[in-house]
PyMOL Python script that loads the backbone (N, CA, C, O; Angstrom):
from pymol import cmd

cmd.read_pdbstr("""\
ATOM      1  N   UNK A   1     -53.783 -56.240 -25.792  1.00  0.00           N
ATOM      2  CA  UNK A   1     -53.788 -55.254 -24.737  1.00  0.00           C
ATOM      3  C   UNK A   1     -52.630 -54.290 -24.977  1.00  0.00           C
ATOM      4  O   UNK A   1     -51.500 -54.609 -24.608  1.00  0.00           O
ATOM      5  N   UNK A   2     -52.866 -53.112 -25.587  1.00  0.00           N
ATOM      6  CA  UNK A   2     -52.009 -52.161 -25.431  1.00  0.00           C
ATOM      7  C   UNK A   2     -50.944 -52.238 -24.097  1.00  0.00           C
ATOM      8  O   UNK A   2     -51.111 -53.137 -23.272  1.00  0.00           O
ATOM      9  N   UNK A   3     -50.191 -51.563 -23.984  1.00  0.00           N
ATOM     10  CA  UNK A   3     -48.818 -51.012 -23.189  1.00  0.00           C
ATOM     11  C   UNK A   3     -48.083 -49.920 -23.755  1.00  0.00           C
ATOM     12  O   UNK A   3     -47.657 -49.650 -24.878  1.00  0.00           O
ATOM     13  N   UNK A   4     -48.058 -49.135 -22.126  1.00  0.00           N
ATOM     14  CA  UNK A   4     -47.921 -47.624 -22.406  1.00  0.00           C
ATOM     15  C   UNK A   4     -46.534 -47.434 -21.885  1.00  0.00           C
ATOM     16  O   UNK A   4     -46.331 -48.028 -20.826  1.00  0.00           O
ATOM     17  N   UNK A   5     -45.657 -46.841 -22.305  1.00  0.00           N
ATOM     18  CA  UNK A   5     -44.382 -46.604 -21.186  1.00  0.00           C
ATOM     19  C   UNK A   5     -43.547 -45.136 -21.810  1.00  0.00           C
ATOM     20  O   UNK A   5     -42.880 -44.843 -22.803  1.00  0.00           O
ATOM     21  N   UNK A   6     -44.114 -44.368 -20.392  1.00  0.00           N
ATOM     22  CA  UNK A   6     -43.501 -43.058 -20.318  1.00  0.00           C
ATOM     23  C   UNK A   6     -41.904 -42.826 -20.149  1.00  0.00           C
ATOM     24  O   UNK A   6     -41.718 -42.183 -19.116  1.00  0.00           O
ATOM     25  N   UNK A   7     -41.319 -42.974 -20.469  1.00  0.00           N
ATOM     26  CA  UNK A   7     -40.416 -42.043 -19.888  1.00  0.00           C
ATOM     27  C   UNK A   7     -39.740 -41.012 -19.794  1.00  0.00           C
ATOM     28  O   UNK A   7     -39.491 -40.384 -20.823  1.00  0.00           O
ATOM     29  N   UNK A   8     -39.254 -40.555 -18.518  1.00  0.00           N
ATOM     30  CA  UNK A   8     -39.155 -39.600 -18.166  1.00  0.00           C
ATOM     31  C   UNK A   8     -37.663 -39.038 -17.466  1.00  0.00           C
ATOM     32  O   UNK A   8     -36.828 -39.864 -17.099  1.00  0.00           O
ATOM     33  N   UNK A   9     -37.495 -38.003 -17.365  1.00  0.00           N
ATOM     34  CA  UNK A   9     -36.472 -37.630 -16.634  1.00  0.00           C
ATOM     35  C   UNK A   9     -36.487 -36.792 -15.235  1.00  0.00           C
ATOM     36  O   UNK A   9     -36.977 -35.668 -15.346  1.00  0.00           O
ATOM     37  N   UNK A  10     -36.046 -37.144 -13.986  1.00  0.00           N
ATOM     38  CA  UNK A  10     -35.980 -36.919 -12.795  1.00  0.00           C
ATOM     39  C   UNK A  10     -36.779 -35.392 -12.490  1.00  0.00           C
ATOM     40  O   UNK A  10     -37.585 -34.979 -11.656  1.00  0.00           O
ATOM     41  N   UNK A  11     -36.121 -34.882 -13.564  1.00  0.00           N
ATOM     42  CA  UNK A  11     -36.622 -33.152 -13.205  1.00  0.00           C
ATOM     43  C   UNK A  11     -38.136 -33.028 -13.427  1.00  0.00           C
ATOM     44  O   UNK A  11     -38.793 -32.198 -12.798  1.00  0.00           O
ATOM     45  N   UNK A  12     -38.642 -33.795 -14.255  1.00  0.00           N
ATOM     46  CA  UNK A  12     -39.994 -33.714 -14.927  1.00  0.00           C
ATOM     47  C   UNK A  12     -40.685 -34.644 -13.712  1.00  0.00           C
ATOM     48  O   UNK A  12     -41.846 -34.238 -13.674  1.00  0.00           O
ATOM     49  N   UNK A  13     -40.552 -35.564 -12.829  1.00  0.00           N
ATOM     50  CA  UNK A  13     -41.115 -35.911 -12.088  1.00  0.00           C
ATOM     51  C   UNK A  13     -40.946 -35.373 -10.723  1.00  0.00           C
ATOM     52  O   UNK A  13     -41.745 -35.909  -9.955  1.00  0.00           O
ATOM     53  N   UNK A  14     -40.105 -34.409 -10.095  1.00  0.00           N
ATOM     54  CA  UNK A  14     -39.970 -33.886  -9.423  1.00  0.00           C
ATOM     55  C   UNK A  14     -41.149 -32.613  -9.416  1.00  0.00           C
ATOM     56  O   UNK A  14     -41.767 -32.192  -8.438  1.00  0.00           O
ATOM     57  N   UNK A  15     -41.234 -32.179 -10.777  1.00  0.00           N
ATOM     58  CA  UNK A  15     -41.981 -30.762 -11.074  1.00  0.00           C
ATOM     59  C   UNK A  15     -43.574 -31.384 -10.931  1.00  0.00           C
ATOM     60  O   UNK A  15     -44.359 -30.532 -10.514  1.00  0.00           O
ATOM     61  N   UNK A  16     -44.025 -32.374 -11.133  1.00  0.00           N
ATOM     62  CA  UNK A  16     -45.286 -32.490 -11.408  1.00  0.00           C
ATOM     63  C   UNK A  16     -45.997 -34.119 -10.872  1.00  0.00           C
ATOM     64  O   UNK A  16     -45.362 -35.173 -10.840  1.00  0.00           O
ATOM     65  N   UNK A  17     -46.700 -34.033 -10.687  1.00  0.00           N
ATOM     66  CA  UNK A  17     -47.355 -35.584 -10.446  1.00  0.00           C
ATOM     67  C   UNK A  17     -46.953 -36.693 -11.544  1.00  0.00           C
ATOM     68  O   UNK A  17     -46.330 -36.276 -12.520  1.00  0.00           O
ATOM     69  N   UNK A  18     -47.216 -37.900 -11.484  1.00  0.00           N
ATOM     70  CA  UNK A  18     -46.749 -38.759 -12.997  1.00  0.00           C
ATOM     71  C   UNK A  18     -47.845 -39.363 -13.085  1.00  0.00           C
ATOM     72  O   UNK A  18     -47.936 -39.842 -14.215  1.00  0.00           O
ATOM     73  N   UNK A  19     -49.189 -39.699 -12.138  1.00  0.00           N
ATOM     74  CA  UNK A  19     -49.979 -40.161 -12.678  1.00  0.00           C
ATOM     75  C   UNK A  19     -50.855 -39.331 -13.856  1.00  0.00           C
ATOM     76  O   UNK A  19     -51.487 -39.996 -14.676  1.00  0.00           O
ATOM     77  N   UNK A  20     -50.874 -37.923 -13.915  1.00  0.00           N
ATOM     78  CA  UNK A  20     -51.728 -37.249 -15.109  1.00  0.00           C
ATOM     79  C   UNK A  20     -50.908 -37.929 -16.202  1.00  0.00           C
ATOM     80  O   UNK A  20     -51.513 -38.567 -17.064  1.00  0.00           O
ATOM     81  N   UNK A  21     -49.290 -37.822 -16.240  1.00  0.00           N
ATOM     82  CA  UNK A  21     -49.055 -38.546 -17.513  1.00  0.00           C
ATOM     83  C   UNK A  21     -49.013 -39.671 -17.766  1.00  0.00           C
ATOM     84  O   UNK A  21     -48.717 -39.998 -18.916  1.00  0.00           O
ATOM     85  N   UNK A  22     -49.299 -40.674 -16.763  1.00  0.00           N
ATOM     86  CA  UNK A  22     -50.269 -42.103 -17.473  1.00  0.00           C
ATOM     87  C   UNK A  22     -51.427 -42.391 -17.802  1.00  0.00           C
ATOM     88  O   UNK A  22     -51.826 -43.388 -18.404  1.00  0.00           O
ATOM     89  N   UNK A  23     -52.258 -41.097 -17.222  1.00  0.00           N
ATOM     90  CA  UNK A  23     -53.752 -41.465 -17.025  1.00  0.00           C
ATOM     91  C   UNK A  23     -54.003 -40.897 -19.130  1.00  0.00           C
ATOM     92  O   UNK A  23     -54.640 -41.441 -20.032  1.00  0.00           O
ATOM     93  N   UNK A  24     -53.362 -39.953 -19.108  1.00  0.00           N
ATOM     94  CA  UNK A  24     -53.902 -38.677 -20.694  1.00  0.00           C
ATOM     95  C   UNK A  24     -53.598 -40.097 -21.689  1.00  0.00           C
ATOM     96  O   UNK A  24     -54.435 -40.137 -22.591  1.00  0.00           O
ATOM     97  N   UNK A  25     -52.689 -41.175 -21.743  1.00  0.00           N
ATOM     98  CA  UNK A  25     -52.574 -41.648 -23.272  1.00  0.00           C
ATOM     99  C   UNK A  25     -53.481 -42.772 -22.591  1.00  0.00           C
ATOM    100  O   UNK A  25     -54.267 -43.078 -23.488  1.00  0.00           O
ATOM    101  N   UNK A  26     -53.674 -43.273 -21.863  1.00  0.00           N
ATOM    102  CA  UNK A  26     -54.740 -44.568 -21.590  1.00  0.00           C
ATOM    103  C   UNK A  26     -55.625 -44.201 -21.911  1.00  0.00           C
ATOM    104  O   UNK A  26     -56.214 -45.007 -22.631  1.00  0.00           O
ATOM    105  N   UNK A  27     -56.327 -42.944 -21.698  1.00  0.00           N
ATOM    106  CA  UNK A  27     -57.866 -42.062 -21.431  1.00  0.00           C
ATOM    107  C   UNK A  27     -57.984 -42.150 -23.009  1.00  0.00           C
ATOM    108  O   UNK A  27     -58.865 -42.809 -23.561  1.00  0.00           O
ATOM    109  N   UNK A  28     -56.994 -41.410 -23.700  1.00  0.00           N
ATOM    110  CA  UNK A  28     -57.016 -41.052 -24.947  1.00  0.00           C
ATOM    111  C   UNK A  28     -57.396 -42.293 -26.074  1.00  0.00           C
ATOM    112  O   UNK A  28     -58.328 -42.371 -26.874  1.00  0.00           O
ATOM    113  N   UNK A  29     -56.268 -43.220 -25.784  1.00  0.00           N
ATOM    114  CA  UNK A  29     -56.637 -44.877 -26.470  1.00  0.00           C
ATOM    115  C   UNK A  29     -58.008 -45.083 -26.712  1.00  0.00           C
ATOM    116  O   UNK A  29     -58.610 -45.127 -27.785  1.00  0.00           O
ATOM    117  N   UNK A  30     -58.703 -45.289 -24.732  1.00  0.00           N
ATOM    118  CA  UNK A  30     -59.917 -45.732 -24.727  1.00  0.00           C
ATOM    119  C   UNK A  30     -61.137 -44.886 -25.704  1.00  0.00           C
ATOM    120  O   UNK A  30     -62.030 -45.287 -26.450  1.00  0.00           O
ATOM    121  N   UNK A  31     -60.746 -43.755 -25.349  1.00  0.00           N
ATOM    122  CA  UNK A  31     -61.759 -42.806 -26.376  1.00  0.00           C
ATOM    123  C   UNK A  31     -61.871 -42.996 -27.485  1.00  0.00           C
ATOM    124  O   UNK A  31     -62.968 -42.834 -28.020  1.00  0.00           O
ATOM    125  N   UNK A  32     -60.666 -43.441 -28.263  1.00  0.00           N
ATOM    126  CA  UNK A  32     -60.482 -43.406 -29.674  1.00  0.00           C
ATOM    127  C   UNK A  32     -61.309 -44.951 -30.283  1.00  0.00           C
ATOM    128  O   UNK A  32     -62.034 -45.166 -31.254  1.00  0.00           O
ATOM    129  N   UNK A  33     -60.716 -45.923 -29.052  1.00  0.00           N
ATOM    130  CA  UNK A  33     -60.935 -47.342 -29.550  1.00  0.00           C
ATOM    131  C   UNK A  33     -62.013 -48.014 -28.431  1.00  0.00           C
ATOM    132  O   UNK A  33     -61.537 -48.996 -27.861  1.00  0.00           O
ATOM    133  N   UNK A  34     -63.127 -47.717 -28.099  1.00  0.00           N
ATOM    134  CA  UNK A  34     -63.522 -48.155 -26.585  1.00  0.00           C
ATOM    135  C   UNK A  34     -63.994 -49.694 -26.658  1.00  0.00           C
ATOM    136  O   UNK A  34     -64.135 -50.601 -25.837  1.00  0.00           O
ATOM    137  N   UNK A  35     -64.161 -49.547 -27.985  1.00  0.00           N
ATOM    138  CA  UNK A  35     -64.427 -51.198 -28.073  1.00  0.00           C
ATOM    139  C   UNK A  35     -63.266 -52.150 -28.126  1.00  0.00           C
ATOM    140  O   UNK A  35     -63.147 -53.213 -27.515  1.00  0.00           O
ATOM    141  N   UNK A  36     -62.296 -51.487 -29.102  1.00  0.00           N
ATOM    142  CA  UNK A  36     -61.333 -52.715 -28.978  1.00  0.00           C
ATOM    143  C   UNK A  36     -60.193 -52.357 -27.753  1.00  0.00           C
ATOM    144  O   UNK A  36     -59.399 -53.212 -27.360  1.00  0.00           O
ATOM    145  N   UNK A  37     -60.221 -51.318 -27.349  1.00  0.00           N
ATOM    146  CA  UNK A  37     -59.598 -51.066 -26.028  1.00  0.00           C
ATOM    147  C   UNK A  37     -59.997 -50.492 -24.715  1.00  0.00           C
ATOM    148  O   UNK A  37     -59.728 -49.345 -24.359  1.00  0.00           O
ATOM    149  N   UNK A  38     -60.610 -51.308 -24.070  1.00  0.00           N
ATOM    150  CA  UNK A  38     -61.342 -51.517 -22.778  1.00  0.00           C
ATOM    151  C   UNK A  38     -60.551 -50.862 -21.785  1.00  0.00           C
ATOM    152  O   UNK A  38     -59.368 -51.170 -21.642  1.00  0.00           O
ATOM    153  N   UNK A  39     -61.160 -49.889 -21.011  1.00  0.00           N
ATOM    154  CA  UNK A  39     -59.813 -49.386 -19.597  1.00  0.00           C
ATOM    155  C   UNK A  39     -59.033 -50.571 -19.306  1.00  0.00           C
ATOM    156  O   UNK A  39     -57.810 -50.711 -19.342  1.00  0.00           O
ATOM    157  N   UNK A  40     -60.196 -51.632 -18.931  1.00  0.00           N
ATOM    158  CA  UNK A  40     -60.002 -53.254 -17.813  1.00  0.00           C
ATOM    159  C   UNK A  40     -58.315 -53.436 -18.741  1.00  0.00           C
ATOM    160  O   UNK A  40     -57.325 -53.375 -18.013  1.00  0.00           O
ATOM    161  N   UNK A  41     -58.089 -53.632 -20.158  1.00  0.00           N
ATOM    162  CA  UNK A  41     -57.100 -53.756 -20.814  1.00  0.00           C
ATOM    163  C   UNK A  41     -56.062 -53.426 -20.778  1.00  0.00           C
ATOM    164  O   UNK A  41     -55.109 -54.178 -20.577  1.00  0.00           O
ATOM    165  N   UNK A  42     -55.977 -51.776 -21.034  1.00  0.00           N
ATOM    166  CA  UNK A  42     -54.833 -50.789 -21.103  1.00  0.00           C
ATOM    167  C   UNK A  42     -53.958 -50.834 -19.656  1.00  0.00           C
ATOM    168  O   UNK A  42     -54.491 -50.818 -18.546  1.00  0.00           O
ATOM    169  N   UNK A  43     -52.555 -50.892 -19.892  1.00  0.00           N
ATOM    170  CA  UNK A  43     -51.555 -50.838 -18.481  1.00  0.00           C
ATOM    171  C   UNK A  43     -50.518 -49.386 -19.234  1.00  0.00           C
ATOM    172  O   UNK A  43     -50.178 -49.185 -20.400  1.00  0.00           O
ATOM    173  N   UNK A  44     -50.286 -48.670 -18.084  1.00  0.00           N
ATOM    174  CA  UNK A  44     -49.454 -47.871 -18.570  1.00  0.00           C
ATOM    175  C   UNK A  44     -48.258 -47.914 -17.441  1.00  0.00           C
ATOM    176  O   UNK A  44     -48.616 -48.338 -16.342  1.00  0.00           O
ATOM    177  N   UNK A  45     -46.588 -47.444 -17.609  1.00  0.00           N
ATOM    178  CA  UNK A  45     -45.878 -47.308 -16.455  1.00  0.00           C
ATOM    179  C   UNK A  45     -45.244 -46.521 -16.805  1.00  0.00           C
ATOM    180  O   UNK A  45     -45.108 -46.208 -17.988  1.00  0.00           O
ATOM    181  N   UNK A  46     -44.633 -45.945 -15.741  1.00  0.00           N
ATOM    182  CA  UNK A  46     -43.317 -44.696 -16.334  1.00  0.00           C
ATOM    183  C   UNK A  46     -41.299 -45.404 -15.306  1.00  0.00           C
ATOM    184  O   UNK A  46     -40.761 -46.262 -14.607  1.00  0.00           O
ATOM    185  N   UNK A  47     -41.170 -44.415 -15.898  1.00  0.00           N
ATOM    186  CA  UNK A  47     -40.251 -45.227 -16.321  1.00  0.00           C
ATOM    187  C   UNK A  47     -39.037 -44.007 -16.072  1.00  0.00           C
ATOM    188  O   UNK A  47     -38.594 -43.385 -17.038  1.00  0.00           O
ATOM    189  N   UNK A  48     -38.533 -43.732 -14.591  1.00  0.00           N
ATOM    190  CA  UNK A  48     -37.849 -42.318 -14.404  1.00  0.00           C
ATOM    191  C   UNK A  48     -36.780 -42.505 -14.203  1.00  0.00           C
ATOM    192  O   UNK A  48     -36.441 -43.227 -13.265  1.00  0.00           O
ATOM    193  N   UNK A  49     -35.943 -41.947 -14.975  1.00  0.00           N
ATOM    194  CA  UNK A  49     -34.486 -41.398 -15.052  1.00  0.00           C
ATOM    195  C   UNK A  49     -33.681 -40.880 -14.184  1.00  0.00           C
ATOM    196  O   UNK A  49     -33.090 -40.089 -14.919  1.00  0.00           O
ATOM    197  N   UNK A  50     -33.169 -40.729 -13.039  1.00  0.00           N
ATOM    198  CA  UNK A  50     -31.989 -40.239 -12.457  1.00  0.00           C
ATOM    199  C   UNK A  50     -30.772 -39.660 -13.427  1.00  0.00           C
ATOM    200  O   UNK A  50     -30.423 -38.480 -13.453  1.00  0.00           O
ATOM    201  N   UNK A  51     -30.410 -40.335 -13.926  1.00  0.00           N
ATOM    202  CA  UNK A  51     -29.594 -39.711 -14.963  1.00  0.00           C
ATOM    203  C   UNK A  51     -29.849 -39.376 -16.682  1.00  0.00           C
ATOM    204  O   UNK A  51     -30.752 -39.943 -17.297  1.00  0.00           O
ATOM    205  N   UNK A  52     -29.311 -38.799 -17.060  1.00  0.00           N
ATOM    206  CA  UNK A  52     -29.595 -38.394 -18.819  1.00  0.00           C
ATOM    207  C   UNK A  52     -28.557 -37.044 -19.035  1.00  0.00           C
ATOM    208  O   UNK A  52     -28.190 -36.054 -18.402  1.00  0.00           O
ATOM    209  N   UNK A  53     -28.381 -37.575 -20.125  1.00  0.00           N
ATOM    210  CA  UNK A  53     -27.688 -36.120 -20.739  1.00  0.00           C
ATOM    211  C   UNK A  53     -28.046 -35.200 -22.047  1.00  0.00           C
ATOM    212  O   UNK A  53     -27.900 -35.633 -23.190  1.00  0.00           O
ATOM    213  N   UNK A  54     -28.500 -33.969 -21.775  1.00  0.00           N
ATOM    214  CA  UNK A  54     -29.070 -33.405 -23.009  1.00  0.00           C
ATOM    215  C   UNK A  54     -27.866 -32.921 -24.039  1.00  0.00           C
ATOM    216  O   UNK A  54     -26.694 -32.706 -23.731  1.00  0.00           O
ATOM    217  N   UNK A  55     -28.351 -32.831 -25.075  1.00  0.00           N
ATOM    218  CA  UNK A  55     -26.859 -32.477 -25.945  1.00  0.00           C
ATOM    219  C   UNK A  55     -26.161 -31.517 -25.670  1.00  0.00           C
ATOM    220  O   UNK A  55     -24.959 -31.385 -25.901  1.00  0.00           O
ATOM    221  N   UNK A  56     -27.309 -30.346 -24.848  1.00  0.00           N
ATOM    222  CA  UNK A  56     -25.925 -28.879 -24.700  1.00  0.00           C
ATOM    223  C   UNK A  56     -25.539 -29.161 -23.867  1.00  0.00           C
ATOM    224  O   UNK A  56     -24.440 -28.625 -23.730  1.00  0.00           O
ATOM    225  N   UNK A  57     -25.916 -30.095 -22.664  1.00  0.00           N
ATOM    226  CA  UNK A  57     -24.975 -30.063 -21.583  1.00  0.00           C
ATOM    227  C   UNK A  57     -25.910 -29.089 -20.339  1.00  0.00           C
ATOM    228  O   UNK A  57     -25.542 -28.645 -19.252  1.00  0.00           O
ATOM    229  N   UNK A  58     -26.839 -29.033 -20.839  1.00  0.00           N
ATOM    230  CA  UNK A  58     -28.134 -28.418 -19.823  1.00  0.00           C
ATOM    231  C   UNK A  58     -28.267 -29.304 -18.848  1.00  0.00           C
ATOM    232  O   UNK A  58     -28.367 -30.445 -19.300  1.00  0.00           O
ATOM    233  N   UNK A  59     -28.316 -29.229 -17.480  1.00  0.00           N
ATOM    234  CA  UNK A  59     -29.149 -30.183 -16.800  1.00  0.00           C
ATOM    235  C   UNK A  59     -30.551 -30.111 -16.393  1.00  0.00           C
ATOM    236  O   UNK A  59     -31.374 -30.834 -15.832  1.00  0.00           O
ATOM    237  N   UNK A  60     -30.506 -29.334 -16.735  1.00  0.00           N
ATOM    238  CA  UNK A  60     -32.221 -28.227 -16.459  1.00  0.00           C
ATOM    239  C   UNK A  60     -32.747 -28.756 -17.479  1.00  0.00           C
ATOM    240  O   UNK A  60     -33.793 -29.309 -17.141  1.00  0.00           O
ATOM    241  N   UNK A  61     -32.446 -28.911 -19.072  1.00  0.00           N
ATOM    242  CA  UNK A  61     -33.503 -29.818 -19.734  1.00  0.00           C
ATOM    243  C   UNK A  61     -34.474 -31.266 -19.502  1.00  0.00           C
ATOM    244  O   UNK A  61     -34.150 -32.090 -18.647  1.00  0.00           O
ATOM    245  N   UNK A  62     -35.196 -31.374 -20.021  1.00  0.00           N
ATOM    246  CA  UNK A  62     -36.160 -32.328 -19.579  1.00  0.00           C
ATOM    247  C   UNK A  62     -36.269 -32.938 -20.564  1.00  0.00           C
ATOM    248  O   UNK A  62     -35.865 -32.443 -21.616  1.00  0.00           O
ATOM    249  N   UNK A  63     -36.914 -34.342 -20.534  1.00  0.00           N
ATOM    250  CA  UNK A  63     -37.267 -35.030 -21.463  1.00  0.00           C
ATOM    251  C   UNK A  63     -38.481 -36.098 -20.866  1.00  0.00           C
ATOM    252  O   UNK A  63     -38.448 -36.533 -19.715  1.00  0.00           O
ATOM    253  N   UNK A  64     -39.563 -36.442 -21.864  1.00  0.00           N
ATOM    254  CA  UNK A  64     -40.529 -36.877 -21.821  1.00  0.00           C
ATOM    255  C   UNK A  64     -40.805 -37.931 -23.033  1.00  0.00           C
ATOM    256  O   UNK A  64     -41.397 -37.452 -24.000  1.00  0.00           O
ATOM    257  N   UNK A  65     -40.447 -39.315 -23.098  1.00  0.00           N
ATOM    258  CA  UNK A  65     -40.564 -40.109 -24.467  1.00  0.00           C
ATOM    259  C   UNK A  65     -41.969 -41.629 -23.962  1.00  0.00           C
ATOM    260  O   UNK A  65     -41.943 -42.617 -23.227  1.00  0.00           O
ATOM    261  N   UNK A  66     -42.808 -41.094 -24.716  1.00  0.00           N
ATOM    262  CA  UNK A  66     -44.242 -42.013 -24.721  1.00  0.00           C
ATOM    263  C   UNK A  66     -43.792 -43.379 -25.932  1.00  0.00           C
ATOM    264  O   UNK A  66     -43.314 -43.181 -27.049  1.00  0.00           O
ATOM    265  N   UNK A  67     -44.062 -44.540 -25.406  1.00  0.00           N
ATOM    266  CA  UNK A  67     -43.800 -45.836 -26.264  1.00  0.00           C
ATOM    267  C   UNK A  67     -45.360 -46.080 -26.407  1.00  0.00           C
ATOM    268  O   UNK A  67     -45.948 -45.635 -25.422  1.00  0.00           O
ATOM    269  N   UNK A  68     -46.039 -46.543 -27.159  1.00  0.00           N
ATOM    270  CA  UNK A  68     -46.981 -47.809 -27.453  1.00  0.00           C
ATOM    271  C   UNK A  68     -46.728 -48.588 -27.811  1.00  0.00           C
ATOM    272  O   UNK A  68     -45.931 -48.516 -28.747  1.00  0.00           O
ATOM    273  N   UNK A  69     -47.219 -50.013 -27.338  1.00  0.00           N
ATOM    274  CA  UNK A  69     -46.533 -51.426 -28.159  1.00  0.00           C
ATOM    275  C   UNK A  69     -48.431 -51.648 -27.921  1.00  0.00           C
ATOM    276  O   UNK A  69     -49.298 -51.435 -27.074  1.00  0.00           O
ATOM    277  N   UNK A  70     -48.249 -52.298 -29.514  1.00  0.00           N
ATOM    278  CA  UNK A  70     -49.507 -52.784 -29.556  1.00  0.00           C
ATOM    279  C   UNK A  70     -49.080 -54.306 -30.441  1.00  0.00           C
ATOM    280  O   UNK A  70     -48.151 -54.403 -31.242  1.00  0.00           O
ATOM    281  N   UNK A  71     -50.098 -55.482 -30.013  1.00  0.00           N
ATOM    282  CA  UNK A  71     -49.280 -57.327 -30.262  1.00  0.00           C
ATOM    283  C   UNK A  71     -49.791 -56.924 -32.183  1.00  0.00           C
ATOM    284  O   UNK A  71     -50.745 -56.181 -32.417  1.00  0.00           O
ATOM    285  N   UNK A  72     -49.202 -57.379 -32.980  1.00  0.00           N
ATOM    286  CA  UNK A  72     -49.259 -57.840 -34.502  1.00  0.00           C
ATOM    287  C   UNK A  72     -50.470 -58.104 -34.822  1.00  0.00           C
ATOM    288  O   UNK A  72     -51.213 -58.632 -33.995  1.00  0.00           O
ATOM    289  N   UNK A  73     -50.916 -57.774 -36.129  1.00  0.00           N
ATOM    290  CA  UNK A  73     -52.412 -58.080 -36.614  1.00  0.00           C
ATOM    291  C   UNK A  73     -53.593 -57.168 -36.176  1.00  0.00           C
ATOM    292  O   UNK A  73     -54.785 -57.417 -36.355  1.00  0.00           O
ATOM    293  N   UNK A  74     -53.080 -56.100 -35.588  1.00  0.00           N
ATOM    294  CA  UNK A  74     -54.222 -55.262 -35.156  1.00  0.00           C
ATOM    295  C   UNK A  74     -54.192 -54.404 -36.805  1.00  0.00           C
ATOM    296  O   UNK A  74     -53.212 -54.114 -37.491  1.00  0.00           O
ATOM    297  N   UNK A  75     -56.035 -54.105 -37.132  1.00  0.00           N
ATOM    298  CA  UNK A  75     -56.337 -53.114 -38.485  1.00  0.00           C
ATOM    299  C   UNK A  75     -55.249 -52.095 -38.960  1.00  0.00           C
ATOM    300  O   UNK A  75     -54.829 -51.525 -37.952  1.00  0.00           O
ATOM    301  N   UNK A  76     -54.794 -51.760 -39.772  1.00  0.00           N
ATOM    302  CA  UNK A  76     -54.071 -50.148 -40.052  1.00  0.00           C
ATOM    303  C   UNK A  76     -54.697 -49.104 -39.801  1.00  0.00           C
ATOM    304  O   UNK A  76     -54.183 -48.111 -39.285  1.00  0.00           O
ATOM    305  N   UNK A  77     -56.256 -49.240 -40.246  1.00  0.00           N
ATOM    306  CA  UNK A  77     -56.885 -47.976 -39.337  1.00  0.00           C
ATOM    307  C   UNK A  77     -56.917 -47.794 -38.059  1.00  0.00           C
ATOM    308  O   UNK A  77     -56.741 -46.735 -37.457  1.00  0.00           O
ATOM    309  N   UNK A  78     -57.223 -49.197 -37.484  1.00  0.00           N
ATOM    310  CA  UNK A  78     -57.129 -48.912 -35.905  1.00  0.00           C
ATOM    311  C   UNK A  78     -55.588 -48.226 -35.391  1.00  0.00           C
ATOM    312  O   UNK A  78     -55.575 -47.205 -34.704  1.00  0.00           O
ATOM    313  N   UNK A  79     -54.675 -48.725 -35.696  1.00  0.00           N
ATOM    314  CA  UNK A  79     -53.006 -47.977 -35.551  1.00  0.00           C
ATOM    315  C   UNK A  79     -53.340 -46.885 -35.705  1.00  0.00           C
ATOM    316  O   UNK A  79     -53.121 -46.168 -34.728  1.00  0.00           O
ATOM    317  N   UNK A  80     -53.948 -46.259 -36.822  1.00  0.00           N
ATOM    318  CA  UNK A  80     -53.636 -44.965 -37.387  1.00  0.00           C
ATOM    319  C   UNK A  80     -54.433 -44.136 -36.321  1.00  0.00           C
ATOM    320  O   UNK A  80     -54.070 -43.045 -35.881  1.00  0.00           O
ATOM    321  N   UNK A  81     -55.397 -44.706 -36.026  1.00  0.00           N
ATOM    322  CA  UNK A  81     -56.358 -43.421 -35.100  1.00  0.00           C
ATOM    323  C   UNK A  81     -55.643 -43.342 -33.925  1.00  0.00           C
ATOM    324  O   UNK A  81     -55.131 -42.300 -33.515  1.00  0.00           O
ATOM    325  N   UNK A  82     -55.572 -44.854 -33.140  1.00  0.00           N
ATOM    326  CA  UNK A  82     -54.869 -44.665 -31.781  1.00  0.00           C
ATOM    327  C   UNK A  82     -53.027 -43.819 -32.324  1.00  0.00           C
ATOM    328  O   UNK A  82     -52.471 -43.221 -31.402  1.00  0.00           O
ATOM    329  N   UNK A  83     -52.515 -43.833 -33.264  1.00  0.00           N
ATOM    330  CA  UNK A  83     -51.269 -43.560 -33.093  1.00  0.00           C
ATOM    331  C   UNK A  83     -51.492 -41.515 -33.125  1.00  0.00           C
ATOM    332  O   UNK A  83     -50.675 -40.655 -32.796  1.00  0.00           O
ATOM    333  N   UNK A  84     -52.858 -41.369 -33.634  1.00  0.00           N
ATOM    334  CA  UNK A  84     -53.307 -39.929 -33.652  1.00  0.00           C
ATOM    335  C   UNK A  84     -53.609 -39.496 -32.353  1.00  0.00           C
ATOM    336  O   UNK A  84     -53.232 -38.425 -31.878  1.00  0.00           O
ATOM    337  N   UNK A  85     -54.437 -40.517 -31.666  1.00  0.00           N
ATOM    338  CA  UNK A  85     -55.171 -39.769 -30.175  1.00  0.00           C
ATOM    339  C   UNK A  85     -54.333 -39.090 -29.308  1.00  0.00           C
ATOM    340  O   UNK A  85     -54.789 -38.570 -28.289  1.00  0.00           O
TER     341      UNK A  85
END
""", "prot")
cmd.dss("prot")
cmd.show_as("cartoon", "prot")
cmd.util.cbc("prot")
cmd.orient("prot")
């Protein structure tokens, strides 16, 4: 079973909803893999920041970092497509 984990920074969830950005890489998975990755399967969470620091010292920058963990022994093709979708 795949696992999805967004994270994010305060400003980026303030500006916008967070479920579109769990729903786009689950949606995407399933499309790519529907057999070996079932909606019923896929969990995604996010994961928001209060604090962060960008290198210039912006606080107005944003940041947005997507993880997949997928368990050992899954095909190389299968990686390769889902790591494309």
């Amino acid at each position: 079973m795949p696992h999805i984990s967004v994270f994010l920074t305060r400003n980026v969830a303030d500006l916008a909803p967070v479920d579109p950005l769990l729903a786009a890489p689950v949606q995407s998975i399933h499309a790519c893999a529907p057999r070996e990755f079932p909606l019923s399967g896929l969990r995604a969470k996010a994961i928001i920041s209060d604090y962060w620091y960008a290198a210039d010292g912006n606080p107005e920058n944003a940041t947005i970092h997507i993880e997949l963990h997928l368990i050992a022994g899954r095909d190389a093709g299968l990686c390769k497509r889902v790591a494309e979708a």
